[in-house]
Steps between C-alpha positions, in 0.01 A plus 500: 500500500316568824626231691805498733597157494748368258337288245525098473715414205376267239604353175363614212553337130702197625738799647644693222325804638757621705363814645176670555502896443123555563144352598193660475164318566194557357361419843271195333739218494692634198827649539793624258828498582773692345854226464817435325502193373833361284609908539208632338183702684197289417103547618343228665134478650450266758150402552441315851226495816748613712596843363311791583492797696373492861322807664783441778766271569510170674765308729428166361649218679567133334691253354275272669540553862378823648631565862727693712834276406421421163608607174305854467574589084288437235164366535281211414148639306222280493251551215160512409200572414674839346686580790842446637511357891795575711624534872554890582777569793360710730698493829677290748379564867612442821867489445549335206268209552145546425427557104226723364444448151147574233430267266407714141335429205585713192305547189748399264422696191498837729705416782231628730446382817124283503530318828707487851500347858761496754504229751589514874904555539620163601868339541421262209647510145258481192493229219497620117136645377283202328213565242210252509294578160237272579422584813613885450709505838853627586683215736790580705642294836688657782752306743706622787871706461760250577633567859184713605287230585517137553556249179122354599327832486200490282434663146241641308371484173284794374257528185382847431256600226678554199288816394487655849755327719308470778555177704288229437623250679755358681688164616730480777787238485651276742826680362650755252379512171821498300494546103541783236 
């Protein structure tokens, strides 16, 4: 209820819930949500990592591809190690070209923030989020907007510490790093 965005629509019981009258989260991954379902009101809780109340709200981009032409709804949530992992939209700069974005990690049980870092605002778009349990690191690859720089321009792959996102390291590529 505090957000302004529409929600995403999903299907719930194979779709004969046709509407949903209310949700209320517990804001620890459980939530219950008021339907109709074959005309009648029923209760249902929902119990999932990804519900929860945040202390503030975030412009999340995803569906794979995070840049200044791509598809900007929804988002793509890494997780681990108790936390969710996600890109936050920040800003574009310089007309429309540069992209500042903060990568978050999210307690997932309280939806507090734990960890943040915000790189340099670059023309490139960023891959999907990757989780690496073993070696507790968050990967994620840049490569150039389409039109903003030559086809040959290099990428970059990134692996921040998945407790603190700091950087740890990084690889520069020949070219893009393309994948989700």
């Amino acid at each position: 209820p505090e957000a302004t965005n529409p929600s995403d629509t999903i299907t719930v019981k194979d779709g004969s819930v046709t509407s949903v009258q209310a949700v209320a989260s517990t804001g620890f991954g459980a939530a219950h949500c008021l339907v109709t379902e074959n005309g009648q009101p029923r209760l249902y809780r929902y119990d999932s990592p990804y519900i929860f109340k945040t202390a503030r709200d975030y412009a999340i981009l995803g569906n794979g591809s995070y840049g200044v032409h791509g598809d900007e709804t929804g988002g793509m949530f890494a997780q681990g190690l108790g936390n969710l992992y996600f890109v936050q939209f920040i800003a574009y700069v310089d007309p429309g070209l540069s992209l500042t974005v903060r990568f978050i990690a999210l307690d997932a049980h309280t939806g507090n923030q734990v960890a943040s870092y915000t790189p340099p605002s670059r023309i490139v778009q960023y891959t999907g989020l990757v989780f690496d349990p073993i070696n507790e690191l968050i990967y994620v690859g840049t490569t150039p907007l389409a039109g903003h720089q030559p086809d040959n321009a290099p990428g970059q792959l990134l692996a921040l510490d998945a407790r603190t996102l700091d950087v740890k390291w990084t690889f520069q590529s020949a070219l893009g790093i393309d994948a989700v």
